[in-house]
N, C-alpha and C positions, 0 to 999 in steps of 0.2 A: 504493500500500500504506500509505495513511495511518493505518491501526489498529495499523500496529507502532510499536513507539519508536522506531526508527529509521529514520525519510523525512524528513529535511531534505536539502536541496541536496547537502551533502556528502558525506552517508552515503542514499544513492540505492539504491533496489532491487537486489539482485545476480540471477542468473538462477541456474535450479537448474543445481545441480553448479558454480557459481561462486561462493566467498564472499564476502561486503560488506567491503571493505579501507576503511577500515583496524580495522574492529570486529575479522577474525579475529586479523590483527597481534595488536591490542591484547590478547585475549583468551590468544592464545598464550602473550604475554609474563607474564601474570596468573599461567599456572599453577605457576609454584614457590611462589609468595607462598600460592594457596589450599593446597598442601597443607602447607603451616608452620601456615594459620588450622585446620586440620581438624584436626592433632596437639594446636595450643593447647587447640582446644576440647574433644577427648575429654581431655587431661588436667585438667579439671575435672569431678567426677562432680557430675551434677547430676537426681537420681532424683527424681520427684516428691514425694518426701516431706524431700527430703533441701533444707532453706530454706537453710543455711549454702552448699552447693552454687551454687543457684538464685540465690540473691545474688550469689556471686560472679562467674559468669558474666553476670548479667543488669549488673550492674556495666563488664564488660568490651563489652559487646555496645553499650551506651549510649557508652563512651569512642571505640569504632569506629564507630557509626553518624553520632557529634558529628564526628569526625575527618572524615569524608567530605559532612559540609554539613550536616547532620540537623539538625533542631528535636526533641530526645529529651525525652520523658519517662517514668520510672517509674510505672507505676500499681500501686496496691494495690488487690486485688481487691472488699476492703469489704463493703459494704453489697448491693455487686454481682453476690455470690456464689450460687451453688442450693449447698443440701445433699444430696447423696449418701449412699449406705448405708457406704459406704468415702472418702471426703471426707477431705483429709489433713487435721489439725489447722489446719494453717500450710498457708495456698496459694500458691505461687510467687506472683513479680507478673510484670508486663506489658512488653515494654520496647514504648515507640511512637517512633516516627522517622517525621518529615514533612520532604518534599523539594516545595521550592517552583520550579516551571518557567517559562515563557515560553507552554505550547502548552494547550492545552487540557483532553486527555482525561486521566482520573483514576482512577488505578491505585494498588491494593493489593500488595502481597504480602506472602503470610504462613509464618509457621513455628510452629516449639518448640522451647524448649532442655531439656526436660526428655529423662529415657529411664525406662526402665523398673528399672536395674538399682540395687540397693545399695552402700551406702559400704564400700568394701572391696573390691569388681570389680576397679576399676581397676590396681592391686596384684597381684591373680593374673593380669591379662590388660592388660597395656599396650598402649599405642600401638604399631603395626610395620607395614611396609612389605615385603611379600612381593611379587617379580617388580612385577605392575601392581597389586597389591590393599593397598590401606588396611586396617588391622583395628582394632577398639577397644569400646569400650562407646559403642556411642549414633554407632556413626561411619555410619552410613547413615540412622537414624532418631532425632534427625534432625540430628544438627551437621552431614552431609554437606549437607543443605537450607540451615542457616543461613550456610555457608560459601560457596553459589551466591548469596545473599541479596546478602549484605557485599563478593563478587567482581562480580558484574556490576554495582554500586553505582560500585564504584571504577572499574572501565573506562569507565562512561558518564561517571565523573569525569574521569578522564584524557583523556578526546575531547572533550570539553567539552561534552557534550550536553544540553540542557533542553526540549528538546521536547513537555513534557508539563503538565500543568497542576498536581497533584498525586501524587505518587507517596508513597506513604505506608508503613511498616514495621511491622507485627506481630508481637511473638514471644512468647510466652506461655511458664508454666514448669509446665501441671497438663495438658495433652493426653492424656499416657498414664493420666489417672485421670478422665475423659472431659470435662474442662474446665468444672470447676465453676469459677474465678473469673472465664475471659475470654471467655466463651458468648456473653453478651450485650454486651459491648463491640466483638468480633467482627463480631456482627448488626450493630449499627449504626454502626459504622464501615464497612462495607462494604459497606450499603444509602447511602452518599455517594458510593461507586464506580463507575465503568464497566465496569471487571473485574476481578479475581482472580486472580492466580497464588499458590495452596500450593506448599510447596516438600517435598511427604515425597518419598522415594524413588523411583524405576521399580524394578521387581523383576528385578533382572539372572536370565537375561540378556538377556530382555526390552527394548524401549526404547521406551518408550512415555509419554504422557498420560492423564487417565482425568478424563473427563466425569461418571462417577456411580460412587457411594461405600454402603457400606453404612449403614443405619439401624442403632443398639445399643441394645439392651434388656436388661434384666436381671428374673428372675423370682427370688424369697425365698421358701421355705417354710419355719414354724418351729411346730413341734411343742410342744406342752405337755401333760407326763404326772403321773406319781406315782414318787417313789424308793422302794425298798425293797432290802432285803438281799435279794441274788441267791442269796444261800445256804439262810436261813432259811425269807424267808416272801416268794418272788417270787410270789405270787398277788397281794399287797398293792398290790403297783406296776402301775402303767401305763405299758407299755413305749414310750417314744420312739420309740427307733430302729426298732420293726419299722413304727409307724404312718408314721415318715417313708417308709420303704424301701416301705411298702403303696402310698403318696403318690409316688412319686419311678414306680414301674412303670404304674400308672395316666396319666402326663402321661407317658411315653417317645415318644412317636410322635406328639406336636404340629407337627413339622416338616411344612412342605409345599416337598418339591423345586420341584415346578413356577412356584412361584407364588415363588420365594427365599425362602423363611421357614423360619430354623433355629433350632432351640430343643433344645438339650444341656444335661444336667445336670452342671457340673463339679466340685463342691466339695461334700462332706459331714460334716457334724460330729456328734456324740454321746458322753455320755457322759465320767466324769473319771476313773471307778475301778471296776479290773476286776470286782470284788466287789457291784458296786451297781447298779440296775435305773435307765436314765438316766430321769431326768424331763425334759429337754430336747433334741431336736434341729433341724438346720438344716441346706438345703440351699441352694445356687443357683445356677441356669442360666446360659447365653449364651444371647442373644437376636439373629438379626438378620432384616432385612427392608429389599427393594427400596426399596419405597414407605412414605409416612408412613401413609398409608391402612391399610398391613396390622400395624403396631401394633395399632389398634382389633382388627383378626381374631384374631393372635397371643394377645391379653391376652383374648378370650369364651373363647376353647379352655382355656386356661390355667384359669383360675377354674370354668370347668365341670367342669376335668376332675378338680379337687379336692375339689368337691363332691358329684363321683358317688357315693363309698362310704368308711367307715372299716372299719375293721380293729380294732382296740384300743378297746374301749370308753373311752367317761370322760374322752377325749384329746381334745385341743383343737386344731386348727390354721387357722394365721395364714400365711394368700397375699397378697405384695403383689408388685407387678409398676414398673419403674422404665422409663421411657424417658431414654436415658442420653443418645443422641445423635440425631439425626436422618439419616435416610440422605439421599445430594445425588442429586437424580436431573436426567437429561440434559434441556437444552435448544434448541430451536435457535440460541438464540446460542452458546451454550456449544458445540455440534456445529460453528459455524463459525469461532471462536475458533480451535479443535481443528484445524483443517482452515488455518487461516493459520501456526499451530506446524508444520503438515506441510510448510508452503511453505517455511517458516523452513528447517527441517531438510535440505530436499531441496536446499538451496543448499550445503552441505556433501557432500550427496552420499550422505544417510543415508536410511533411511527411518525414519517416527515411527509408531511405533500410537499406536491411540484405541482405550481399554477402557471401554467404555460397559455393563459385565458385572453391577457390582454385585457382585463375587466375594465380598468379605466381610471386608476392612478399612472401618471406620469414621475419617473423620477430622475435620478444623477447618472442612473446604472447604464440611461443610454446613451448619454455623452461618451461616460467611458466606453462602451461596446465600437464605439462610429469607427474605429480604424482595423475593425476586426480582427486586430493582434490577438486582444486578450479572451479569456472565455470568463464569461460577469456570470453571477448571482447575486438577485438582489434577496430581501428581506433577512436577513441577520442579525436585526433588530431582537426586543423584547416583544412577544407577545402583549396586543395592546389593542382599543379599540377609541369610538369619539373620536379621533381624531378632528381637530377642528370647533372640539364643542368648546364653550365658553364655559361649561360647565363638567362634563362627565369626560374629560377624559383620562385613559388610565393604562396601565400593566398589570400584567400579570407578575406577582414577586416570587410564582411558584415559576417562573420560564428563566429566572437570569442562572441556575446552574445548568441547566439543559444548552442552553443557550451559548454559555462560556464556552462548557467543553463543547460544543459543535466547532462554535470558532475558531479554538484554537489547537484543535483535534485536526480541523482542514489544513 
């Protein structure tokens, strides 16, 4: 079993339903320590927009990666950044950590410390520990990830293990704003790799991996009319919001179930005062898709279907369509990867899915994938769910030794 990290002499293959001693030991012993790292780190809000955050934890992440051997460095996104329609002013930076081995093969793994939620969360919803479950802002998606990252880091320290030629650290602080500053540092850092382990979540109560991710797109339509008194003389004006609303029913049923390609309009704007005919509106979609291929299909349908007809005379409208991330799709290394994480697992005595579904999170694991060097797996994460809620989101605290030893068992 030479493609795990751990087949040296001492740490020899275990059988299923029997764990590799002394990794489980070690790993057992790990788990008080991670969930003190997983409290640390949701009491730091670190929301993509939020740099003061972002810093500080990306600060804290570099002291513990250096603590555990690392060669760290901070990168600023630069020069190296894409602009997005929503691109936060300030973009997190990078934390990188390189681990120098004795063995040969050359492994990534990757995270985010960012979350989705704002300054001020944390305050209405602290850290807390109900029965077996974690709860917090960002405690599954993903400091439950960067916590598996920094634990099985320290275990393969504490056993002394070097078996590897490179093992390299990623963690970025813009993912939940589709990672415009670390896309391409990702790419090629990870086209140097042999493989990839991301670290988001498994979706409790689920327990599983997942070989392909969705693609994300985003479609903008933006309306240009005439104002006028709504009162007076609304013949004057050229109404926005009905030509958006004409434009928005016209593109409703671009989605093709069969083929995974979803296309929802979720956000609409018009309009500043009740009294007045809007000369502006805006809408935009979610976008996803299996394949990078069916972008191109996505964005014909799209653009035709804006073009069919207007409604408001004199009105002007602006379609532009963004490919935000790329979807990861399955490979056979990647499928066999998948299938040595099962062996892993089954030596616990567990079973592991492989979601090769494309369901329809997007994540990091396909930036990495795009050079097709490496073979990616994502979900490495904590067992976790909510995602995203403001309220319930959580881990499972029965998943971070399963979890350890998978990671650092691969």
């Amino acid at each position: 079993m030479a493609p795990f990290l751990i087949g040296c002499a001492a740490l020899a293959p275990g059988a299923a339903g029997a764990p590799l001693e002394p990794l489980y030991g070690a790993v057992h012993r790990e788990k008080p320590a991670a969930i003190e790292t997983l409290q640390q780190l949701v009491g730091i809000e670190s929301g993509s927009r939020d740099k003061e955050g972002l810093d500080r934890i990306a600060a804290l992440l570099r002291e513990r990666l250096a603590a555990l051997g690392g060669n760290v460095e901070v990168v600023d996104p630069g020069q190296d950044a894409v602009k997005l329609f929503d691109t936060p002013p300030q973009i997190g930076r990078i934390v990188v950590a390189r681990f120098e081995g004795s063995g040969a093969r050359k492994i990534l793994l990757l995270a985010h410390m960012d979350t989705v939620y704002p300054r001020g969360t944390l305050a209405r919803r602290p850290f807390r520990i109900e029965e077996h479950r974690a709860y917090g802002p960002g405690v599954a998606d993903e400091k439950g990830g960067v916590t598996v990252v920094l634990h099985a880091l320290a275990t393969l320290k504490a056993l002394g293990f070097r078996d590897y030629g490179r093992l390299t650290v990623l963690v970025n602080g813009d993912e939940e704003v589709s990672t415009p500053g670390a896309r391409n540092l990702i790419t090629r850092l990870a086209a140097e790799h042999d493989v990839v382990f991301s670290c988001e979540p498994t979706p409790a109560p689920k327990d599983e991996v997942a070989i392909a991710t969705s693609g994300i797109g985003a479609a903008t339509l933006v309306v240009h009319g005439r104002a006028a008194h709504a009162g007076v003389n609304p013949e004057g004006g050229r109404n926005a919001l009905l030509e958006l609303a004409h434009q928005l029913l016209q593109t409703r049923d671009l989605g093709d179930p069969a083929r995974g390609i979803k296309f929802n309009w979720t956000i609409a704007n018009a309009g500043t005062t009740r009294n007045v005919i809007p000369d502006t509106a805006t809408a935009n979609a979610d976008v996803r898709v299996r394949r990078v291929a069916d972008f191109d299909v996505i964005e014909r349908a799209f653009r035709a279907g804006v073009s069919r007809s207007h409604l408001v005379p004199d009105t002007k409208v602006e379609a532009t369509f963004e490919r935000r991330r790329p979807p990861l799709e399955a490979t056979d290394r990647s499928r066999a990867l998948a299938r040595k994480a099962q062996a892993v697992y089954a030596e616990l005595g567990k079973e592991l899915g492989v979601d090769d579904s494309s369901k329809g999170a997007g994540t990091d694991a396909a930036f990495a994938a795009l050079s097709g060097k490496p073979a990616v797996v994502e979900n490495f994460g904590l067992q976790g769910f909510n995602y995203h809620s403001s309220e319930a989101e959580f881990v499972e605290l029965d998943s971070i030794e399963p979890r350890l030893y998978l990671l650092a068992r691969m």
